[in-house]
C-alpha atoms as a printed R data frame, in Angstrom:
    type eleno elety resid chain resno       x      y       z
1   ATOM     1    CA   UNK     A     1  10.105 20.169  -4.252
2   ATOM     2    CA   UNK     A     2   9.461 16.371  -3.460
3   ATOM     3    CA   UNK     A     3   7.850 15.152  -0.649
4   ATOM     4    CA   UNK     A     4   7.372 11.702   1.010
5   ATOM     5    CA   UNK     A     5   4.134  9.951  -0.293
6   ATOM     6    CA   UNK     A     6   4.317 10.861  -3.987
7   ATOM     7    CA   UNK     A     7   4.260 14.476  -4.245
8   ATOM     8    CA   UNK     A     8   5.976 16.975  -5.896
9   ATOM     9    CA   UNK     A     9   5.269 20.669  -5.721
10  ATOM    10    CA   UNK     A    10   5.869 23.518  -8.388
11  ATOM    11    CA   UNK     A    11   5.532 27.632  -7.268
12  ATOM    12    CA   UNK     A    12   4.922 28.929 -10.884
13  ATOM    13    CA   UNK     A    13   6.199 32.872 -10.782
14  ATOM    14    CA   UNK     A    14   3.964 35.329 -12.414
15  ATOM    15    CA   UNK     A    15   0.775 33.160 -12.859
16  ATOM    16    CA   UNK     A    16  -2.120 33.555 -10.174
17  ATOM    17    CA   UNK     A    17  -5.850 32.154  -9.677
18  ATOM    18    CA   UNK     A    18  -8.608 34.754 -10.317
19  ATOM    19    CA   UNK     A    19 -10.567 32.675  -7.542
20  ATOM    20    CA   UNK     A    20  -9.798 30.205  -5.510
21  ATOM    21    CA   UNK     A    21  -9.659 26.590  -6.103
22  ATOM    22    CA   UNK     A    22  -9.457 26.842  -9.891
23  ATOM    23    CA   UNK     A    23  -7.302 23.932 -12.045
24  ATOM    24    CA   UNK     A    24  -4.510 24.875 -14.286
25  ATOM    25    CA   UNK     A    25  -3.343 21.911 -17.499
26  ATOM    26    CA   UNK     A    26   0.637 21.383 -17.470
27  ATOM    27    CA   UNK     A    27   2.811 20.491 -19.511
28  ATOM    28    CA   UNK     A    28   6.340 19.142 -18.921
29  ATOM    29    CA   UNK     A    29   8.655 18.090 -21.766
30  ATOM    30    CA   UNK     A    30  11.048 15.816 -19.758
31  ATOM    31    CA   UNK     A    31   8.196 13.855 -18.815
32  ATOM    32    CA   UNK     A    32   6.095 13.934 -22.048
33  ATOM    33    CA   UNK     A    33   6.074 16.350 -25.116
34  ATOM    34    CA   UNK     A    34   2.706 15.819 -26.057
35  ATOM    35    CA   UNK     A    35   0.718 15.032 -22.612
36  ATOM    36    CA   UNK     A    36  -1.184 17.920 -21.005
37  ATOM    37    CA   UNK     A    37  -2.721 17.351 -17.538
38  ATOM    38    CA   UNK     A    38  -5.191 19.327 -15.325
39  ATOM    39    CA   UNK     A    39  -4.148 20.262 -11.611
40  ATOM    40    CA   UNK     A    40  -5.864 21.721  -8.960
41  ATOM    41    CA   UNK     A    41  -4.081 25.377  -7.955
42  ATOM    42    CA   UNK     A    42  -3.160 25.216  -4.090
43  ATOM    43    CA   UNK     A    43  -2.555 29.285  -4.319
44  ATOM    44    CA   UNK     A    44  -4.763 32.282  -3.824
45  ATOM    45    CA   UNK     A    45  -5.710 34.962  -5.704
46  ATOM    46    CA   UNK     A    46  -3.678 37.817  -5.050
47  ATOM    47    CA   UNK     A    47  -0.532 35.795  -5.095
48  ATOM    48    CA   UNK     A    48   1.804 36.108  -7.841
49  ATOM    49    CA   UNK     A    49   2.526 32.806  -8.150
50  ATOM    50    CA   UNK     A    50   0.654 29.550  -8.769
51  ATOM    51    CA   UNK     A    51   1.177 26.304  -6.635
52  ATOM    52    CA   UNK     A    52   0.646 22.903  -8.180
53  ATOM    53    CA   UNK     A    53   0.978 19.573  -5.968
54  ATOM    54    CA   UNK     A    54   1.323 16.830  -8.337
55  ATOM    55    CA   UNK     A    55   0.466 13.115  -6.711
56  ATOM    56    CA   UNK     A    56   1.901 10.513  -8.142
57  ATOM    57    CA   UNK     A    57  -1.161  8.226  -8.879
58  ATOM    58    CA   UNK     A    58  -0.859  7.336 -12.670
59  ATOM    59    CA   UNK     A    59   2.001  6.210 -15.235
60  ATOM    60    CA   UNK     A    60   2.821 10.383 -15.881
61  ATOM    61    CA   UNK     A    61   2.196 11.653 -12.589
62  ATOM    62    CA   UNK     A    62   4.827  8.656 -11.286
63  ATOM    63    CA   UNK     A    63   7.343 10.023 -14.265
64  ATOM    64    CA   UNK     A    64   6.677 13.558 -12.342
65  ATOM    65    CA   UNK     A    65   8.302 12.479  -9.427
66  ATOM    66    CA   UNK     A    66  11.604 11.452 -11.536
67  ATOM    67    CA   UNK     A    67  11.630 15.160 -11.897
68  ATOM    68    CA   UNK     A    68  13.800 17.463 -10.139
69  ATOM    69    CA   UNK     A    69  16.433 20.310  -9.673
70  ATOM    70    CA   UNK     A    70  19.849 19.950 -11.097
71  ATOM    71    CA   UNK     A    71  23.158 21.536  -9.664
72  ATOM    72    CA   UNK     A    72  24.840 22.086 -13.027
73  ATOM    73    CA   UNK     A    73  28.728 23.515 -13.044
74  ATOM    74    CA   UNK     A    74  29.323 26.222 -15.018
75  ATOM    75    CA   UNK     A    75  32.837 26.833 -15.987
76  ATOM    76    CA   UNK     A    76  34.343 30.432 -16.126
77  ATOM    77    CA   UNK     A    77  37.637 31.463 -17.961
78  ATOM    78    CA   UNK     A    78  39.090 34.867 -16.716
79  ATOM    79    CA   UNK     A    79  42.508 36.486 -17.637
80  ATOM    80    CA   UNK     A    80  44.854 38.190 -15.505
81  ATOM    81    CA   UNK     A    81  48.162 39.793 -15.404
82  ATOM    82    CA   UNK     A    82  50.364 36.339 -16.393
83  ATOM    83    CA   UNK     A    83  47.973 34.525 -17.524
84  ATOM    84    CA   UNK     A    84  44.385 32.991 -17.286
85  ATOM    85    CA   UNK     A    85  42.660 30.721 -14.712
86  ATOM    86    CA   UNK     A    86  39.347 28.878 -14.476
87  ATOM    87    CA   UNK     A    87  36.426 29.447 -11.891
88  ATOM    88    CA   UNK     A    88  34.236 26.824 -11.347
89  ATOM    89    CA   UNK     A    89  30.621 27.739  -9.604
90  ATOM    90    CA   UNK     A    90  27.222 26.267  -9.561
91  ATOM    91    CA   UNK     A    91  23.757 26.931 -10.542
92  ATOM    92    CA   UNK     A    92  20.155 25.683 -10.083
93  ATOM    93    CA   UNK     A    93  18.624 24.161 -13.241
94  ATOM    94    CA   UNK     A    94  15.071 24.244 -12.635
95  ATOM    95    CA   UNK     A    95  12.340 21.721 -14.928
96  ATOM    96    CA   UNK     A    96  11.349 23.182 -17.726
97  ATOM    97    CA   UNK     A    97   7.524 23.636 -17.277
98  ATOM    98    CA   UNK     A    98   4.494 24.918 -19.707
99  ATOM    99    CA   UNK     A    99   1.399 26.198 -17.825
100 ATOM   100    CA   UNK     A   100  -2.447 26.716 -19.320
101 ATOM   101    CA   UNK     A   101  -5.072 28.351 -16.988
102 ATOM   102    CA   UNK     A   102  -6.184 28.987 -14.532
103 ATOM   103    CA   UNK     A   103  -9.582 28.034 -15.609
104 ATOM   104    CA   UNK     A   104 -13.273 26.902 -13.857
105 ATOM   105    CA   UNK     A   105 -15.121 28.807 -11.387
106 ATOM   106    CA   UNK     A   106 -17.341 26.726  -8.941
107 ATOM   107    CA   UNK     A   107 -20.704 27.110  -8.368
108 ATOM   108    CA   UNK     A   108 -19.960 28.606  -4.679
109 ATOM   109    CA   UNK     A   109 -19.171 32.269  -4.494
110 ATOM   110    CA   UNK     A   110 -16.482 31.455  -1.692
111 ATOM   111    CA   UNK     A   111 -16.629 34.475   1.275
112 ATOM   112    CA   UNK     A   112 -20.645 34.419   0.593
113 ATOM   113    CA   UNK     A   113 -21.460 32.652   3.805
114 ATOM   114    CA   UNK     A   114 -20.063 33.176   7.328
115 ATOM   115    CA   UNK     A   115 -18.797 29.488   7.417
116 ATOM   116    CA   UNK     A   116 -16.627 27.812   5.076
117 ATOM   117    CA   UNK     A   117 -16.272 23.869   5.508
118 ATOM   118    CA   UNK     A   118 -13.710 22.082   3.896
119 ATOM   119    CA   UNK     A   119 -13.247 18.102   4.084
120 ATOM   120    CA   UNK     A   120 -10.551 16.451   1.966
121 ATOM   121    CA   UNK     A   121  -8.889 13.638   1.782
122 ATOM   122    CA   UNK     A   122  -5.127 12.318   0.702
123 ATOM   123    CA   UNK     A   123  -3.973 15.235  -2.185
124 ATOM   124    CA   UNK     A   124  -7.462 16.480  -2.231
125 ATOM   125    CA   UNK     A   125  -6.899 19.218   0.269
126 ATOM   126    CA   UNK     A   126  -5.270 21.367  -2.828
127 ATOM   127    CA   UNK     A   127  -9.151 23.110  -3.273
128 ATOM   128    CA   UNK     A   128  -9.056 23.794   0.383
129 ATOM   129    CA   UNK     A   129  -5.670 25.097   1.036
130 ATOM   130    CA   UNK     A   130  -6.759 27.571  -2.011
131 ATOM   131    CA   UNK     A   131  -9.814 28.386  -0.229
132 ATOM   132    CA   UNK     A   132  -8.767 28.991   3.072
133 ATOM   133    CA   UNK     A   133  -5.939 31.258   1.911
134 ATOM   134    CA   UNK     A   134  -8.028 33.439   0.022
135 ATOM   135    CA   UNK     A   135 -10.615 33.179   3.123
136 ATOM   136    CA   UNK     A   136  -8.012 34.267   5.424
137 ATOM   137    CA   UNK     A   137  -5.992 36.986   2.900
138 ATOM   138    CA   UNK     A   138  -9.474 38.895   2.604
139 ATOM   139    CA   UNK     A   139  -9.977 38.991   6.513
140 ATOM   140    CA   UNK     A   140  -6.673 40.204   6.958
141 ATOM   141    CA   UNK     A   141  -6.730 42.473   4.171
142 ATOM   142    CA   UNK     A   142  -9.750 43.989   6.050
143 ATOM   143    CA   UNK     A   143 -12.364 42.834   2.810
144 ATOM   144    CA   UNK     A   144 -14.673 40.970   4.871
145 ATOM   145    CA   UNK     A   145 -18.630 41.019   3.995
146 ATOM   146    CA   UNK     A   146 -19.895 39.582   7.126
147 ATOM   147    CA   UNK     A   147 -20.361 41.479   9.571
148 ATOM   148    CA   UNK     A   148 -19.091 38.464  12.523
149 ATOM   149    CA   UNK     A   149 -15.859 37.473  10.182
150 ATOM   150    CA   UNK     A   150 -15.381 34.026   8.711
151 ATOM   151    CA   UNK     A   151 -14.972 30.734  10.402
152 ATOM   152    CA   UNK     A   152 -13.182 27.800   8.479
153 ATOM   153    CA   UNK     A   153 -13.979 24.555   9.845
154 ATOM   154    CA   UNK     A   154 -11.283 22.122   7.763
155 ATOM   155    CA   UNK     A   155 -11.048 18.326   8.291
156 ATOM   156    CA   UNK     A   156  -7.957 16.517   6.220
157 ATOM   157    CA   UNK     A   157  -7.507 12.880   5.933
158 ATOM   158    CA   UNK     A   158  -4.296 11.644   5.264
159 ATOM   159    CA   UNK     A   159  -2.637  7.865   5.381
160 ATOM   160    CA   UNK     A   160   0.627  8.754   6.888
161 ATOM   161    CA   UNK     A   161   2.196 11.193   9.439
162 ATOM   162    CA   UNK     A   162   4.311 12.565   6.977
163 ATOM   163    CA   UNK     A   163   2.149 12.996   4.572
164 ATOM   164    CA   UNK     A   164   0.634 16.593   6.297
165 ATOM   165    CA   UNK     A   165   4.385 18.032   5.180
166 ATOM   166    CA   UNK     A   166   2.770 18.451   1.755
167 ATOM   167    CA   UNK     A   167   1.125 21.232   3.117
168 ATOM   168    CA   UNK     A   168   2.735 21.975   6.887
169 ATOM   169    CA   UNK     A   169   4.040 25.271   6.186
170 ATOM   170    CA   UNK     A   170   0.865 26.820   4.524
171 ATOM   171    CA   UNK     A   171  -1.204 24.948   7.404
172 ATOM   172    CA   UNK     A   172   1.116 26.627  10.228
173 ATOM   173    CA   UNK     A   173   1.394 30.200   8.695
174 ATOM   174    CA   UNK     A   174  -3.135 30.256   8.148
175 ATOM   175    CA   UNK     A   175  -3.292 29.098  11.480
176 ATOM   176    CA   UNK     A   176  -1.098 32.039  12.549
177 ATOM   177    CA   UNK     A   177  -2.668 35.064  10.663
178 ATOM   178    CA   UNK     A   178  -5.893 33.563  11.933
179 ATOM   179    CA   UNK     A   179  -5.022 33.666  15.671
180 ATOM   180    CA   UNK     A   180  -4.383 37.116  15.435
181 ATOM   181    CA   UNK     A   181  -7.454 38.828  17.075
182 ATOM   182    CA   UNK     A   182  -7.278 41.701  14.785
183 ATOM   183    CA   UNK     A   183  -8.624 39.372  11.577
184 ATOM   184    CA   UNK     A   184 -12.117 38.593  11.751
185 ATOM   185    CA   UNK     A   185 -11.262 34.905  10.777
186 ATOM   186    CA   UNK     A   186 -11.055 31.844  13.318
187 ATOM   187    CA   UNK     A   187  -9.729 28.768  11.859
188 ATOM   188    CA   UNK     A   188  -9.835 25.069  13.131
189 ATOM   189    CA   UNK     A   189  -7.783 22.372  11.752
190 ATOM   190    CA   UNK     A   190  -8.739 18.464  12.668
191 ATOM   191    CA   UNK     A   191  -6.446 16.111  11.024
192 ATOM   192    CA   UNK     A   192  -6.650 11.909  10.817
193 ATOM   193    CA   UNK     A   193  -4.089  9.623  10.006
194 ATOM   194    CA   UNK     A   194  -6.087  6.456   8.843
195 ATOM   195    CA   UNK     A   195  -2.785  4.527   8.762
196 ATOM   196    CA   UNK     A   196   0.704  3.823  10.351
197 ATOM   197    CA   UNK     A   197   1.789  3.800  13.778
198 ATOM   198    CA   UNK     A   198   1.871  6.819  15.581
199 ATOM   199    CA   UNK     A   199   5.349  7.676  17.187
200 ATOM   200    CA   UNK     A   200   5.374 10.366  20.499
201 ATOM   201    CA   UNK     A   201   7.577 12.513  18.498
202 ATOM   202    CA   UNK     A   202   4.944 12.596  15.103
203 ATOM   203    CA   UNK     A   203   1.955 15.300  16.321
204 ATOM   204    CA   UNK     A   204   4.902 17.295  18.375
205 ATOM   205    CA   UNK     A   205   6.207 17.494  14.867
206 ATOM   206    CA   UNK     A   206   3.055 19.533  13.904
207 ATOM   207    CA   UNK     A   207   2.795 21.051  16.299
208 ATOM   208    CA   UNK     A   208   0.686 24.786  15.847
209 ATOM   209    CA   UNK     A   209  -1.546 23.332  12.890
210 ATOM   210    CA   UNK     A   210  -4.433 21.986  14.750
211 ATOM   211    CA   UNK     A   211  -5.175 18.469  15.678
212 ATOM   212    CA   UNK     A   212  -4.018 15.440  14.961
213 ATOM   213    CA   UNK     A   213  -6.381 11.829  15.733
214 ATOM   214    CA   UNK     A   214  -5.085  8.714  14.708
215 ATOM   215    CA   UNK     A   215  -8.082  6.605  12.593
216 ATOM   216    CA   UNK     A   216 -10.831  7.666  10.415
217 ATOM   217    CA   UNK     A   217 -13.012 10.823  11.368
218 ATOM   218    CA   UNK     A   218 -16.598 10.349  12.209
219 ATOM   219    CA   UNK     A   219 -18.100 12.675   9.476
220 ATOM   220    CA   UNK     A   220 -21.478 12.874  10.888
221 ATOM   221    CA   UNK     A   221 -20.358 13.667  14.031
222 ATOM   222    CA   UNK     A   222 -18.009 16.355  13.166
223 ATOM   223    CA   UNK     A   223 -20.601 17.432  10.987
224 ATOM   224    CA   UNK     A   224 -23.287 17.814  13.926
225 ATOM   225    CA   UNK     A   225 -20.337 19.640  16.054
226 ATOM   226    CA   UNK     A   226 -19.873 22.428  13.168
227 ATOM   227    CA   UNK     A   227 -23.754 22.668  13.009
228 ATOM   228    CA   UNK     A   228 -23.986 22.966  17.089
229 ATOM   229    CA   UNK     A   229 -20.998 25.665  17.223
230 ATOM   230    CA   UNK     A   230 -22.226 27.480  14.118
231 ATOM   231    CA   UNK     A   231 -26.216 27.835  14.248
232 ATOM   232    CA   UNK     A   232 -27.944 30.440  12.622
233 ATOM   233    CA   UNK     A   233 -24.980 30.498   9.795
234 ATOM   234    CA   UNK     A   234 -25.210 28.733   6.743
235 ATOM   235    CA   UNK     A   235 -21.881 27.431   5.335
236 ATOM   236    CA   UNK     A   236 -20.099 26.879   2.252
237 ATOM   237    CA   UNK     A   237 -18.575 23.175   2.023
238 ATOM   238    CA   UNK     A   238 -15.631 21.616  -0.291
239 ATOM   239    CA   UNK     A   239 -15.386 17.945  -0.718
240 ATOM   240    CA   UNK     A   240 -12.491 17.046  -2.356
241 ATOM   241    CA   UNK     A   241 -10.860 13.471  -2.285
242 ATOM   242    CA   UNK     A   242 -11.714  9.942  -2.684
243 ATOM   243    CA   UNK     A   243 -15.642  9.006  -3.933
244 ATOM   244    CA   UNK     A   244 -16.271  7.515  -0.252
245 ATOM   245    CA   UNK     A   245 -15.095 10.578   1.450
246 ATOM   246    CA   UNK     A   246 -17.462 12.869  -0.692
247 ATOM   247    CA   UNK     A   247 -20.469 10.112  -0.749
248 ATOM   248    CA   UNK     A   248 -19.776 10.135   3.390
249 ATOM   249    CA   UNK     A   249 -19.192 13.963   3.652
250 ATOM   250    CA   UNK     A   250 -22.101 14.610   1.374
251 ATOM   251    CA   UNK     A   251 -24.910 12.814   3.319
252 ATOM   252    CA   UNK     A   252 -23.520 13.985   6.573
253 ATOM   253    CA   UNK     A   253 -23.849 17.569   5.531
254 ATOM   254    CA   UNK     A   254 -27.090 16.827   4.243
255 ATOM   255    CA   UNK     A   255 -28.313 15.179   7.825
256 ATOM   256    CA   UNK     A   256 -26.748 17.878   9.457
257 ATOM   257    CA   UNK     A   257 -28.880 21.011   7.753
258 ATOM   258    CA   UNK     A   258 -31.527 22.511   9.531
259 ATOM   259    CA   UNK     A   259 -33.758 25.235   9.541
260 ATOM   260    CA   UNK     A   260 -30.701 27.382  11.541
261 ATOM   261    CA   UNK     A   261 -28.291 26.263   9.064
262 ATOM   262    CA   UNK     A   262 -27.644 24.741   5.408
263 ATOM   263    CA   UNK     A   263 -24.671 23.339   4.015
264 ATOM   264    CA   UNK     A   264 -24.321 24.372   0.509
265 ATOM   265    CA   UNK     A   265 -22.137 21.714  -0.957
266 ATOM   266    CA   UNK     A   266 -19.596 21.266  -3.948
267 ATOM   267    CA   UNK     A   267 -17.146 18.033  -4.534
268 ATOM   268    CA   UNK     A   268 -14.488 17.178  -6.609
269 ATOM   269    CA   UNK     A   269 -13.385 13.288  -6.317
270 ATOM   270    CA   UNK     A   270  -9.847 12.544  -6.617
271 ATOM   271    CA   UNK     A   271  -7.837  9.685  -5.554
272 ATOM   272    CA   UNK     A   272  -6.527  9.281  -1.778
């Protein structure tokens, strides 16, 4: 499926994560026989499929979005009593894809501490949207290790509005399992649009992810308010996106650990 801003998403059937936020290489003939590149996998373990969001940054990831879904007629001859006629119908022909992985394990153990943190920017938010399902799929699945549930703390930096459709529906259905009192997992969702102009109708468009701020977040400070709301509970942070954003997001969770909490940190740097 395509998406404003670049991005194309695949749901592979019948391949699945053994832990979250692991990368998977692909391979996709129409675009290049020989080329094989690594994606982060936006699905959770325990789901039968595998989600890849490919951005187009580069010459093949550009020739991904060329990619697509044909409507091909198929042609059927049947006979009858006096003769024959011809049925015309039509089917989906879906890109031909080849998959390797999943592979890599980070050095977090993701569920090990009562907070999980996750701060991404632009198509970076694929290791988080892993994370947080598999967060919120063990609370509701009853496997939860800590005794006061989980609490996911995610901040996502995007350019555009439209660009939070990449992930909208996944967004909107976490932030429904999680207000559910019955799973020991709270959720809160800040989102910043760094560009654009904002129109009244854009955050009622989103509406039931989380919020939605115009301009660049104030790491430190939001930071500081995840320390303040969460003390005596160390937490488990994902930095995924462009270098400044993890440079930024790493000093701010370093200034922001204390004696009555520690963020244990892990980054990945990808482009906005």
């Amino acid at each position: 499926m395509h998406y404003s801003g670049g991005v194309t998403k695949f749901n592979i059937a019948g391949v699945a994560p053994s832990q979250p936020g692991q990368i998977a290489w692909i391979q996709i003939p129409s675009v290049s026989f020989f080329n094989w590149h690594p994606f982060t996998i936006a699905s959770a373990p325990g789901q039968n499929e595998t989600t890849l969001a490919v951005r187009a940054l580069g010459s093949f990831t550009k020739k991904v979005q060329t990619v697509g879904e044909d409507v091909v007629k198929v042609a059927q001859s049947t006979s009858i009593e006096g003769g024959t006629y011809e049925a015309v119908s039509t089917e989906m022909n879906f890109p031909k894809l080849q998959i390797d992985g999943p592979y890599g394990v980070g050095h977090l153990q993701w569920g090990a501490h009562p907070v999980i943190v996750l701060v991404a920017g632009g198509i970076g938010i694929t290791p988080g949207i892993s994370i947080a399902k598999h967060i919120v799929n063990q609370g509701k699945s009853g496997l939860v290790s800590m005794s006061g549930g989980w609490h996911i703390h995610l901040l996502w930096t995007v350019k555009n509005f439209d660009h939070i459709s990449w992930f909208e529906a996944e967004l909107k259905s976490l932030a429904e399992i999680a207000s559910d009192q019955a799973v020991p997992v709270t959720l809160d969702i800040t989102i910043h649009v760094t560009s654009g102009v904002e129109e009244d109708s854009e955050s009622v468009k989103f509406y039931g992810i989380g919020d939605i701020y115009q301009g660049r977040p104030d790491l430190m400070k939001w930071f500081e308010d995840v320390r303040d709301a969460r003390m005596g509970m160390d937490a488990s942070v994902n930095l995924c996106g462009p270098a400044q954003l993890i440079r930024s997001g790493r000093i701010a969770a370093s200034k922001a650990s204390c004696e009555d909490i520690l963020f244990h940190v892990e980054e990945e740097t990808f482009e906005f």
